[in-house]
N, CA, C and O atoms as CSV, one atom per row, in Angstrom:
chain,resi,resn,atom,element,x,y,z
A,1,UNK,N,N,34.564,-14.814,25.390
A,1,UNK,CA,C,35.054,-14.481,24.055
A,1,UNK,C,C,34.918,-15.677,23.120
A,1,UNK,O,O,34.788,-15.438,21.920
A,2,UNK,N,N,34.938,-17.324,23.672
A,2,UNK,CA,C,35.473,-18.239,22.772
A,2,UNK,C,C,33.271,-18.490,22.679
A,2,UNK,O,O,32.896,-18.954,21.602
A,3,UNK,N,N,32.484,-18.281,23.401
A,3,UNK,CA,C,31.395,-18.226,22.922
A,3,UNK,C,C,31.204,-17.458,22.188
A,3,UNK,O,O,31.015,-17.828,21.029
A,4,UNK,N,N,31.167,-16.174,22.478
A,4,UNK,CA,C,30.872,-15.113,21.500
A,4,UNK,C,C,31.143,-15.606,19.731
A,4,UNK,O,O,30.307,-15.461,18.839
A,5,UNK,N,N,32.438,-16.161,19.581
A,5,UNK,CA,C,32.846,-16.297,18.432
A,5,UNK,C,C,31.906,-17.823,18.009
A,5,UNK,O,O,31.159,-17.701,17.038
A,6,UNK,N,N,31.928,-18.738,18.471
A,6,UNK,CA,C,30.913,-19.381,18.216
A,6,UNK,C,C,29.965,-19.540,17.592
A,6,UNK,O,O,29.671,-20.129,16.552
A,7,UNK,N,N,29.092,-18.485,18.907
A,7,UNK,CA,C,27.757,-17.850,18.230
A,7,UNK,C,C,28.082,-17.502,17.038
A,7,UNK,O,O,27.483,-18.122,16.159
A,8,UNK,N,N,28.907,-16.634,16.657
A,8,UNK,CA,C,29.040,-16.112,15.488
A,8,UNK,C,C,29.387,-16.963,14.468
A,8,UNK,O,O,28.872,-16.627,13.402
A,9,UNK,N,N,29.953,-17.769,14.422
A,9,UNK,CA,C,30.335,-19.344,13.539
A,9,UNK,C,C,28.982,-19.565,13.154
A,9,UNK,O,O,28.556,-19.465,12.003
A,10,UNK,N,N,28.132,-19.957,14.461
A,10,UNK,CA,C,26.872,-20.499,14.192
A,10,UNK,C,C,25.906,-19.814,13.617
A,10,UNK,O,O,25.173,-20.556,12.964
A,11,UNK,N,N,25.610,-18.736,13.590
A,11,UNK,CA,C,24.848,-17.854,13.358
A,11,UNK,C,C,24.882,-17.478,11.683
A,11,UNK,O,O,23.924,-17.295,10.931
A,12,UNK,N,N,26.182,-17.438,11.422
A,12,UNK,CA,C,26.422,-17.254,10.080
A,12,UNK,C,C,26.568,-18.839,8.902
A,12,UNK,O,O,26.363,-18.879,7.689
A,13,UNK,N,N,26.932,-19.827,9.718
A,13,UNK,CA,C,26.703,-20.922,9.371
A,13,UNK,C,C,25.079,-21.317,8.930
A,13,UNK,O,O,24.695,-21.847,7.887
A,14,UNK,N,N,24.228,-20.831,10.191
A,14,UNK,CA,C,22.949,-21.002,9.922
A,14,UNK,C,C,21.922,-19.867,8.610
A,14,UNK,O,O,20.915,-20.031,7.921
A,15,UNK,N,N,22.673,-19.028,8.785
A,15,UNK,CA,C,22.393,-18.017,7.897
A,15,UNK,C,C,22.509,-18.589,6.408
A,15,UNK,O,O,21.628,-18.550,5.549
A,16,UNK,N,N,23.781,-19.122,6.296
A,16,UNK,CA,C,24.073,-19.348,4.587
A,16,UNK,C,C,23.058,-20.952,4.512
A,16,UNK,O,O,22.365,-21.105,3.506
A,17,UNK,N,N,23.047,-21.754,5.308
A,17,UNK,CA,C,21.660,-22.642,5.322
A,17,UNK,C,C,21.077,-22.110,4.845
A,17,UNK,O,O,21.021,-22.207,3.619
A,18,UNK,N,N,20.198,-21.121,5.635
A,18,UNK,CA,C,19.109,-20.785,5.223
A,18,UNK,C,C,18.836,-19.903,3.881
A,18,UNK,O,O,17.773,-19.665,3.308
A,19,UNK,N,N,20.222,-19.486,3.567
A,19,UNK,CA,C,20.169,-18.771,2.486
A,19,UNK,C,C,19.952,-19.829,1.060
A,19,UNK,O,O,19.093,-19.658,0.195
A,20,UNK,N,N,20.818,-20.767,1.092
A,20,UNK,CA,C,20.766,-22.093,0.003
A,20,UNK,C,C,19.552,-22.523,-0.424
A,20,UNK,O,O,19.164,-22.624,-1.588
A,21,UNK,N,N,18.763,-22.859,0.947
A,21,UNK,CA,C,17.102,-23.225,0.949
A,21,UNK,C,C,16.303,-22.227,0.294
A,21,UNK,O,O,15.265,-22.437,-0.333
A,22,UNK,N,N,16.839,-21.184,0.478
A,22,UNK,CA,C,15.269,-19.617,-0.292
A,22,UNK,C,C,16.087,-19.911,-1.416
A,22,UNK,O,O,15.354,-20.105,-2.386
A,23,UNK,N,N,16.752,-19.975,-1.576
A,23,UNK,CA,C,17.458,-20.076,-3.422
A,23,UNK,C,C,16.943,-21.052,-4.108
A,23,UNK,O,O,16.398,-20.929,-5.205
A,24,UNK,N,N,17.108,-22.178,-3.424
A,24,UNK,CA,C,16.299,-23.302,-4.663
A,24,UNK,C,C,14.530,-22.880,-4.575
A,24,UNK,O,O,13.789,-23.695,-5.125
A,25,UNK,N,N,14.061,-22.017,-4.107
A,25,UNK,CA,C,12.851,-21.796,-3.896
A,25,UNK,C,C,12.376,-20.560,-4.921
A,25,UNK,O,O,11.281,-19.999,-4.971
A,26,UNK,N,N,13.687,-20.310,-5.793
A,26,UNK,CA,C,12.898,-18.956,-5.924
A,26,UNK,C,C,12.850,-19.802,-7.717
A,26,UNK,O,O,13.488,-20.741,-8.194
A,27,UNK,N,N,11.682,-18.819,-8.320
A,27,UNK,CA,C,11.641,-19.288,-9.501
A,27,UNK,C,C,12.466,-18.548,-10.632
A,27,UNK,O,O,11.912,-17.521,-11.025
A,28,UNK,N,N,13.427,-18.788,-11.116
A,28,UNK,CA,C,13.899,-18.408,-11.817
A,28,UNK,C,C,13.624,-18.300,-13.191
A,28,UNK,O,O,13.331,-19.317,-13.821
A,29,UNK,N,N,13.715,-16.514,-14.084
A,29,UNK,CA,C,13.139,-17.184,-15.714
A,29,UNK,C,C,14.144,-17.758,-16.342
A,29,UNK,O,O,15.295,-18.020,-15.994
A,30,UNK,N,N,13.266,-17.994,-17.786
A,30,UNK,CA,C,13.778,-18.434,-18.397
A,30,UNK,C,C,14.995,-16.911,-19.660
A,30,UNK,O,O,15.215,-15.716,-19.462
A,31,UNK,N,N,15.197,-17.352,-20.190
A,31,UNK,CA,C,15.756,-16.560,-21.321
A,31,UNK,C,C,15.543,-15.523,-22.348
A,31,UNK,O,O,16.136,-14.513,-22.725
A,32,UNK,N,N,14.227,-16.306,-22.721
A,32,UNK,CA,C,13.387,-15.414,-23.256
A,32,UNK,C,C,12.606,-14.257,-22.376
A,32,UNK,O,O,12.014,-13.326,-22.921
A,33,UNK,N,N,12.656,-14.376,-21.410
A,33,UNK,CA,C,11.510,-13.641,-20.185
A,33,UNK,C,C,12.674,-12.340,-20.416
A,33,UNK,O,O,12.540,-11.383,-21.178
A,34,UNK,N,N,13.959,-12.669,-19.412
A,34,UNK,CA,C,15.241,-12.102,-19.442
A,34,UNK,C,C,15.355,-11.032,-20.578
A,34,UNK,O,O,15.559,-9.834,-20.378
A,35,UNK,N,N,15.186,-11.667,-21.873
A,35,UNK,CA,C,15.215,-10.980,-23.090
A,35,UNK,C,C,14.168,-9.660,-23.411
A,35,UNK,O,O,14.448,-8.492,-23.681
A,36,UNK,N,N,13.327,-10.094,-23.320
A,36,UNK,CA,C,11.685,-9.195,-23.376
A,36,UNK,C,C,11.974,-8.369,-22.140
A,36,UNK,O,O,11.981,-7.154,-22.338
A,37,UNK,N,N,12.215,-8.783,-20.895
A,37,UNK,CA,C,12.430,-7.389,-19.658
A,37,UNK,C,C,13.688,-6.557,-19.861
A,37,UNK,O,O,13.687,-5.456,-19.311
A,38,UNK,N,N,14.737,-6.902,-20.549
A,38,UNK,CA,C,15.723,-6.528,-20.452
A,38,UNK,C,C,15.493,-5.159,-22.029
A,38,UNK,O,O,15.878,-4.000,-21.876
A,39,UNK,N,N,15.045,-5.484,-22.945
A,39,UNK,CA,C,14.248,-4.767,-23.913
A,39,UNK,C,C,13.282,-3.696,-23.512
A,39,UNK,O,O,13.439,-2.649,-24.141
A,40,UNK,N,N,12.113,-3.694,-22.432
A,40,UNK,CA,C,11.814,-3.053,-21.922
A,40,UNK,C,C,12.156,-1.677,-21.301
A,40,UNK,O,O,11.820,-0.509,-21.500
A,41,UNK,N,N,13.038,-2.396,-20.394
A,41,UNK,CA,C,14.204,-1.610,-19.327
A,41,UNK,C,C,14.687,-0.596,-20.120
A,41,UNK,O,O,14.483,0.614,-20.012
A,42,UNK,N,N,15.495,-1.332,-21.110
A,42,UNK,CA,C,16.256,-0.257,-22.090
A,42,UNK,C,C,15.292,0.956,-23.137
A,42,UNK,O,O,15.672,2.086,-23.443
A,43,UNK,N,N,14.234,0.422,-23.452
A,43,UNK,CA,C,13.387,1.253,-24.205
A,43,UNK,C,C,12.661,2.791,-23.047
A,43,UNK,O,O,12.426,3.937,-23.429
A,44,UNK,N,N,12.496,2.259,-21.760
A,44,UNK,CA,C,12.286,2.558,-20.931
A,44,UNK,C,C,13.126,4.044,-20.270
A,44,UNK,O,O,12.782,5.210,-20.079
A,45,UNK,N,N,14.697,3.048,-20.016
A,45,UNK,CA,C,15.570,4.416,-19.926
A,45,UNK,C,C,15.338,5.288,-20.685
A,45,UNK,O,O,14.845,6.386,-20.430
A,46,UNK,N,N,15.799,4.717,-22.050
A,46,UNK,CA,C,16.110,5.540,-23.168
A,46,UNK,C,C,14.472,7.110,-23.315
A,46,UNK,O,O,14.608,8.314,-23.532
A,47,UNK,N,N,13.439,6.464,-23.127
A,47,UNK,CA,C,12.059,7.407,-22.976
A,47,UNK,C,C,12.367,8.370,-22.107
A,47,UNK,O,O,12.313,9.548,-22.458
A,48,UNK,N,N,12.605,8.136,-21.295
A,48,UNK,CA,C,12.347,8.998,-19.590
A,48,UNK,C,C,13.550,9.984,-19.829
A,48,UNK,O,O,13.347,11.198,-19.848
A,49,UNK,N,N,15.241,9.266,-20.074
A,49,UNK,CA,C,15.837,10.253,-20.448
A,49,UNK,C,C,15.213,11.407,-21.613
A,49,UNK,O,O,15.278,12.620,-21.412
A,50,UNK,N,N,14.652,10.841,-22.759
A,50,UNK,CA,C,14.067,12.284,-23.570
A,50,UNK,C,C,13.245,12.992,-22.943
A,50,UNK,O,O,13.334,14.219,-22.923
A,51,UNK,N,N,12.277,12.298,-22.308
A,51,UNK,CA,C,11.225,13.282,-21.443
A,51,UNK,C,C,12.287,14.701,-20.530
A,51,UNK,O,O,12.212,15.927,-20.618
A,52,UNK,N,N,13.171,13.824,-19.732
A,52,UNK,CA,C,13.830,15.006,-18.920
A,52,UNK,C,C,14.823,15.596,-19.982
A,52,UNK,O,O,15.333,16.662,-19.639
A,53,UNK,N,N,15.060,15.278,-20.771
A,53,UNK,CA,C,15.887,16.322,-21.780
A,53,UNK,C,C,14.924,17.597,-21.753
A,53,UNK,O,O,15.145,18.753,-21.393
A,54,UNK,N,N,13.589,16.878,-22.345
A,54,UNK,CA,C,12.982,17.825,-23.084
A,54,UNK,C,C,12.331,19.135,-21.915
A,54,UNK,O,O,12.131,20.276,-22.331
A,55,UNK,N,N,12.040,18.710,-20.339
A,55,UNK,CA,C,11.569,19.047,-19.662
A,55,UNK,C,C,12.664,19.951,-19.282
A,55,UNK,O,O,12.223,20.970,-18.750
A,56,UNK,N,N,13.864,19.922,-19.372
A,56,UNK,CA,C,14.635,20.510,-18.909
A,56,UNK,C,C,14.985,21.296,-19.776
A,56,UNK,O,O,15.012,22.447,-19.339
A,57,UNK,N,N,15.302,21.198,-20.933
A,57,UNK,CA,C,15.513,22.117,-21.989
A,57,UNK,C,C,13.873,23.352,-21.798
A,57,UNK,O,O,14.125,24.540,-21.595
A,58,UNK,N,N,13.045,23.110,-21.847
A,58,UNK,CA,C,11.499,23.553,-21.408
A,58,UNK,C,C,12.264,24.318,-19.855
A,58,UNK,O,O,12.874,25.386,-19.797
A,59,UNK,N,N,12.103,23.793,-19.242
A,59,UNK,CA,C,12.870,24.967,-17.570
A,59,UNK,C,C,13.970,25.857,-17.680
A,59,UNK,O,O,13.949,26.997,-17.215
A,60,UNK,N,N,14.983,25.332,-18.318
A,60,UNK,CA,C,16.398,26.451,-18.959
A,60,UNK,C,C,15.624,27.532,-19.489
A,60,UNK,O,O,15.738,28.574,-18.844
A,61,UNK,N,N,15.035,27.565,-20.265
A,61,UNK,CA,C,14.109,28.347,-21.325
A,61,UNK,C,C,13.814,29.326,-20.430
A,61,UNK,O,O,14.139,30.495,-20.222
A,62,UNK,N,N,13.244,28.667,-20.059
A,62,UNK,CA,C,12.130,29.635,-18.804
A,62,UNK,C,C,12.436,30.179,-17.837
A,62,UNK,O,O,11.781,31.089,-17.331
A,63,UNK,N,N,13.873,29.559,-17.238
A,63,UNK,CA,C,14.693,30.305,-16.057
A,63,UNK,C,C,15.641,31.092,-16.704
A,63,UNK,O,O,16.053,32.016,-16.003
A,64,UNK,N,N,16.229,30.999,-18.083
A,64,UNK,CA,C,16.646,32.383,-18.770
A,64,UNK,C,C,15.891,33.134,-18.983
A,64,UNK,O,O,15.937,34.218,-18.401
A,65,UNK,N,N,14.769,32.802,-20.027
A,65,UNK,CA,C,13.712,34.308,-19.728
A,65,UNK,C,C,13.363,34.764,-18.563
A,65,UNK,O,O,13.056,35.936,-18.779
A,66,UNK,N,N,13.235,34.558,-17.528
A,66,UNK,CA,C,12.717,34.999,-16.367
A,66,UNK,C,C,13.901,36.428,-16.011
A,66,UNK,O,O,13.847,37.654,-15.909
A,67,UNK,N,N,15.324,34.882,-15.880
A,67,UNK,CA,C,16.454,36.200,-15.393
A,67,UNK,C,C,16.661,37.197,-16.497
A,67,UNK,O,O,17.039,38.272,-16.030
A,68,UNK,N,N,16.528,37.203,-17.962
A,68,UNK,CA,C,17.004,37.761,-18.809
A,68,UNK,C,C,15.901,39.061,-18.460
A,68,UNK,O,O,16.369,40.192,-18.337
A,69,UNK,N,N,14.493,38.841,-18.317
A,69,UNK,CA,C,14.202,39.797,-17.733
A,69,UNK,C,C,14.241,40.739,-17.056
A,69,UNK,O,O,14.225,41.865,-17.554
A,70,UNK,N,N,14.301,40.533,-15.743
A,70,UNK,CA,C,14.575,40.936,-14.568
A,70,UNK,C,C,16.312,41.876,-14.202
A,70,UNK,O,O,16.694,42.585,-13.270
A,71,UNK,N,N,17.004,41.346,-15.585
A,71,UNK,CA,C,18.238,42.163,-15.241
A,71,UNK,C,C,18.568,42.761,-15.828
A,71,UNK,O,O,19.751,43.097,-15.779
A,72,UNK,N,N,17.133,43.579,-17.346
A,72,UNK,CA,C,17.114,44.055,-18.313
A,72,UNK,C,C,16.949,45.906,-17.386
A,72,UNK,O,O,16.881,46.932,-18.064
């Protein structure tokens, strides 16, 4: 048991090591980058939501006429 826990000391000890090391490794942007992707993103949502508005408003349509048919 008093290994087991150990290992586990060690293991997670070695883990956040290794975690510290990939961190100073990664390149981080700058502000402006941040700014311009983050602009994107949002222009982005905002598109795709109208598309499925519109696609869906377009299928309602079409799955009422269908039933409005059919139960005429």
């Amino acid at each position: 048991m008093a290994d087991e826990k150990k290992n586990w000391f060690q293991a997670t000890r070695d883990y956040i090591n290794e975690l510290k090391l990939e961190m100073r490794r990664v390149s981080w942007p700058n502000r402006k980058q941040v700014e311009g992707t983050t602009g994107v993103v949002i222009f982005a949502v905002f598109a795709f939501a109208a598309y499925f508005w519109v696609v869906d408003s377009i299928l309602a349509r079409g799955v009422k006429a269908v039933l409005s048919f059919f139960t005429k």
